[in-house]
DRENPA-3360 file (N, C-alpha, C; in nm, 2 decimals, always signed):
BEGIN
1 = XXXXXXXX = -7.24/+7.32/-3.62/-7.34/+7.23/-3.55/-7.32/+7.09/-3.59 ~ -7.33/+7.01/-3.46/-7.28/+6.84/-3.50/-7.45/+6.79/-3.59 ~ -7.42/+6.72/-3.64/-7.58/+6.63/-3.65/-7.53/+6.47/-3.66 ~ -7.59/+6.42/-3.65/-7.62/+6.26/-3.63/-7.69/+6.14/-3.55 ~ -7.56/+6.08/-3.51/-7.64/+5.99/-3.44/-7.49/+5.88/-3.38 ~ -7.49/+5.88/-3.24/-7.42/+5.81/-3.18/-7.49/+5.68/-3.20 ~ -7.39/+5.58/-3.22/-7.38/+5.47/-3.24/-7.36/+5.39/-3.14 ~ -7.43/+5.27/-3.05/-7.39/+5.19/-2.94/-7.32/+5.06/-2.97;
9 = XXXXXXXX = -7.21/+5.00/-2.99/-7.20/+4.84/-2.97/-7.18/+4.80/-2.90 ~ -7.31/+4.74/-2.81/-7.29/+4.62/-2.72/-7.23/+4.53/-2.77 ~ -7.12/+4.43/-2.69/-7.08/+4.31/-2.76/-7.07/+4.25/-2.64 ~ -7.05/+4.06/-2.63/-7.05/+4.00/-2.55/-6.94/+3.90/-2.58 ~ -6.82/+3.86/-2.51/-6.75/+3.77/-2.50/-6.69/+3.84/-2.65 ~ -6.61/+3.98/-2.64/-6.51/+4.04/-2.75/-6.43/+4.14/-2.70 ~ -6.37/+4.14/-2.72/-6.28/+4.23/-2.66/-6.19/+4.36/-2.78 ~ -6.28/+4.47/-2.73/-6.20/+4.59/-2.85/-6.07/+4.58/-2.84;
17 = XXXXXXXX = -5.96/+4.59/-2.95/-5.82/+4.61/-2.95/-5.78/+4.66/-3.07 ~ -5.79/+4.80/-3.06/-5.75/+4.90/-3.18/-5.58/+4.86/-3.17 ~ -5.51/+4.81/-3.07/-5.35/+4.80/-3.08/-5.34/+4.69/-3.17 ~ -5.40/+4.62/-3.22/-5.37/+4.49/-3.30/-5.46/+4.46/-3.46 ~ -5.48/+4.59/-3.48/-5.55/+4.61/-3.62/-5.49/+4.59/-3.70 ~ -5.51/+4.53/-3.82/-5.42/+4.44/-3.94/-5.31/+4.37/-3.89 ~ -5.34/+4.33/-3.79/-5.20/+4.21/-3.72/-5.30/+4.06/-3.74 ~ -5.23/+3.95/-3.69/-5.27/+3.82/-3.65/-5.40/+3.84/-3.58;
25 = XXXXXXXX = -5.48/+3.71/-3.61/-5.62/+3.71/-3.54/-5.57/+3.64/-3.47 ~ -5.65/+3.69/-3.33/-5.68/+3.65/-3.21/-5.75/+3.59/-3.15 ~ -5.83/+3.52/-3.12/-6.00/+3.49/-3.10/-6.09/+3.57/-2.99 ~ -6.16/+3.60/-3.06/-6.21/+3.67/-2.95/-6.21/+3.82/-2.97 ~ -6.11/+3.89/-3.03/-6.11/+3.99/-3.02/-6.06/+4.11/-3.16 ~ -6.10/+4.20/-3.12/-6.08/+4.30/-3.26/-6.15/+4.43/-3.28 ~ -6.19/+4.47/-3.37/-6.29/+4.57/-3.41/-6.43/+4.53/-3.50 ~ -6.46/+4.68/-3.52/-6.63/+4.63/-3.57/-6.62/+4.75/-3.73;
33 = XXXXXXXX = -6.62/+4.72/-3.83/-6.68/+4.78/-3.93/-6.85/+4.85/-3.98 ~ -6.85/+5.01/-4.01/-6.96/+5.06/-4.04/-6.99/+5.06/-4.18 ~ -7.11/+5.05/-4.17/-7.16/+5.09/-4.32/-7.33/+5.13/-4.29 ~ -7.29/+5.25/-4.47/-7.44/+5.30/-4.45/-7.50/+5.26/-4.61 ~ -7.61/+5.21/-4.56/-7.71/+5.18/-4.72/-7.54/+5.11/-4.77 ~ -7.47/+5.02/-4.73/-7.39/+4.91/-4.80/-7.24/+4.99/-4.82 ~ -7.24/+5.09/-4.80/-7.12/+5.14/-4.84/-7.03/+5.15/-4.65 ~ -6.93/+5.10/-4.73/-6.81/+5.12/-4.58/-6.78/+5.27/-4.57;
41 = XXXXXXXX = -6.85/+5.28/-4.43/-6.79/+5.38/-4.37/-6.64/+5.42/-4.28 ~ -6.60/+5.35/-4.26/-6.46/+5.30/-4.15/-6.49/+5.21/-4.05 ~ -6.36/+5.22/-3.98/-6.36/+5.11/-3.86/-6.42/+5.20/-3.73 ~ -6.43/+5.09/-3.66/-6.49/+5.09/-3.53/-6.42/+5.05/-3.46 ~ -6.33/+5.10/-3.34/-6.20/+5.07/-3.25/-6.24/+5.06/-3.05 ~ -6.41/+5.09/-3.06/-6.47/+5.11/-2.91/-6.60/+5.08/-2.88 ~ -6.67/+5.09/-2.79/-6.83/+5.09/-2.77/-6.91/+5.14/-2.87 ~ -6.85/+5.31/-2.86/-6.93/+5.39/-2.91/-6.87/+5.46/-3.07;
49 = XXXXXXXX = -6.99/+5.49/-3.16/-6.92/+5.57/-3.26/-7.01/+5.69/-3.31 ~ -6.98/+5.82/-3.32/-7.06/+5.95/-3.37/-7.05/+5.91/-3.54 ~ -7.16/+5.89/-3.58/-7.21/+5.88/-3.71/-7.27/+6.02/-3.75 ~ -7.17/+6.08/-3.83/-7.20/+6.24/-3.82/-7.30/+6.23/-3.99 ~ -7.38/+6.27/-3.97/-7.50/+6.19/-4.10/-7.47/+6.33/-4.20 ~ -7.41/+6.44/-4.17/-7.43/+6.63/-4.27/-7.27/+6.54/-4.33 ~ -7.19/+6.49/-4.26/-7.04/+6.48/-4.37/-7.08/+6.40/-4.47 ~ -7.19/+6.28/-4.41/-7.22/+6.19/-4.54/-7.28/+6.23/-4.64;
57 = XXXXXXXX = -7.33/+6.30/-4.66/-7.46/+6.34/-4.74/-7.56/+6.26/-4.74 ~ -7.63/+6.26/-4.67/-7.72/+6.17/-4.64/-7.87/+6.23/-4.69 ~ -7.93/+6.19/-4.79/-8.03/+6.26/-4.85/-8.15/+6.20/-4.74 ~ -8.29/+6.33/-4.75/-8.36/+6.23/-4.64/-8.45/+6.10/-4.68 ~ -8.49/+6.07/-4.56/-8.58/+5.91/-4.55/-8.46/+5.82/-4.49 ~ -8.51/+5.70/-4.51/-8.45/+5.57/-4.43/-8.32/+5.54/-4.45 ~ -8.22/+5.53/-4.38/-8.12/+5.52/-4.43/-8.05/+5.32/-4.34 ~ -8.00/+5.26/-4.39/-7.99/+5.11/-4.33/-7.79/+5.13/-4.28;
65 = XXXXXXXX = -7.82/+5.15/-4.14/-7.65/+5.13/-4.08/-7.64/+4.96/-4.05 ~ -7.53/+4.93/-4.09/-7.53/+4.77/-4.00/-7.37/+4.80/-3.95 ~ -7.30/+4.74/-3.87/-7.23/+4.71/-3.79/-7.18/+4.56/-3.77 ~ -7.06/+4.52/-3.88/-6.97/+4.37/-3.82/-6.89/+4.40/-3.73 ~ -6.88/+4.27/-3.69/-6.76/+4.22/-3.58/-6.60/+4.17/-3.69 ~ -6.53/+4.20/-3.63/-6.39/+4.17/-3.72/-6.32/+4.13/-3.64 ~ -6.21/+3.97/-3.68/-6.08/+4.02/-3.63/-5.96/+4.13/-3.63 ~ -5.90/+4.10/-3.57/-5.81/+4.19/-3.58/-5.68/+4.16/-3.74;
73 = XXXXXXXX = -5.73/+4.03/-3.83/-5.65/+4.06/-3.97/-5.80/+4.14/-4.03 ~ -5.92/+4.14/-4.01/-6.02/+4.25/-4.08/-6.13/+4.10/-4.12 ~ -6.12/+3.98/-4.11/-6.20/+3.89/-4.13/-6.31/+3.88/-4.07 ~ -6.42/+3.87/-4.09/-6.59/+3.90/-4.03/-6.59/+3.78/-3.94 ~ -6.66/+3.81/-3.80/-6.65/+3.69/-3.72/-6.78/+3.61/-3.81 ~ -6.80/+3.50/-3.79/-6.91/+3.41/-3.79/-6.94/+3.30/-3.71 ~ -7.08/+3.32/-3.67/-7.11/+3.20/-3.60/-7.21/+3.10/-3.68 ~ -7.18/+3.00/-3.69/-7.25/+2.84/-3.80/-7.30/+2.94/-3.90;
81 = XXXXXXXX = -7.23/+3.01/-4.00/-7.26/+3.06/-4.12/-7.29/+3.17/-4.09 ~ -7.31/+3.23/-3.98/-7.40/+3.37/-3.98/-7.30/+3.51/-3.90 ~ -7.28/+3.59/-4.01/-7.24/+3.69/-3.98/-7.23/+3.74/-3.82 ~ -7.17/+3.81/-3.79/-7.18/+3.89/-3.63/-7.21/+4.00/-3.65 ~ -7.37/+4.05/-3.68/-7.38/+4.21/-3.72/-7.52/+4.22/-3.66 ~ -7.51/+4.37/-3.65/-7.68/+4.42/-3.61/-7.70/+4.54/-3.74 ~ -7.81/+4.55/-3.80/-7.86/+4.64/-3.86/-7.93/+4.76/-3.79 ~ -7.95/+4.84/-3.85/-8.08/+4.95/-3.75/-8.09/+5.02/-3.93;
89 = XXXXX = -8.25/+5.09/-3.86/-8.27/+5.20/-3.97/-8.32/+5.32/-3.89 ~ -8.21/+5.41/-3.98/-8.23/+5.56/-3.96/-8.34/+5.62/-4.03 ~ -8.37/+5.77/-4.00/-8.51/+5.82/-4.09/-8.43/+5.94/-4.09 ~ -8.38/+6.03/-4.20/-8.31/+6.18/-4.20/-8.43/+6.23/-4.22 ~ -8.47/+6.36/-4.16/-8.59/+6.45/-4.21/-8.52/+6.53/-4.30;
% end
């Protein structure tokens, strides 16, 4: 049995390119890194990602996913100081 939670990233004016991961930055374009409650979960190479919450161990209550933007050397985009990320919170019963 799967459990979790599909993950959506909208992005605007980025362009996914899993072919150019740990290569030269490009502008514009790259992947997105996960993390849950602060800890790196892996990369992000598309829209969507299955955040399967039973591999994590994920004890219940609230759990905090956020989602950066990366180039493609792994550098966090930023715009006038401010990270490229969205947060959400989860609730595991």
């Amino acid at each position: 049995m799967m459990s979790g939670y599909n993950v959506q990233i909208r992005t605007l004016n980025f362009k996914w390119a899993p072919e150019h991961a740990s290569m030269a930055h490009i502008a514009g374009e790259g992947h997105a890194h996960i993390y849950v409650d602060g800890v790196k979960i892996g990369r992000v190479y598309g829209q969507w990602f299955h955040l399967n919450t039973a591999s994590l161990n994920l004890t219940s209550g609230d759990h905090t996913i956020l989602v950066n933007l990366n180039g493609n050397d792994h550098r966090p985009y930023v715009i006038k100081g401010v990270a490229v990320e969205a947060k959400s919170l989860i609730k595991i019963s």
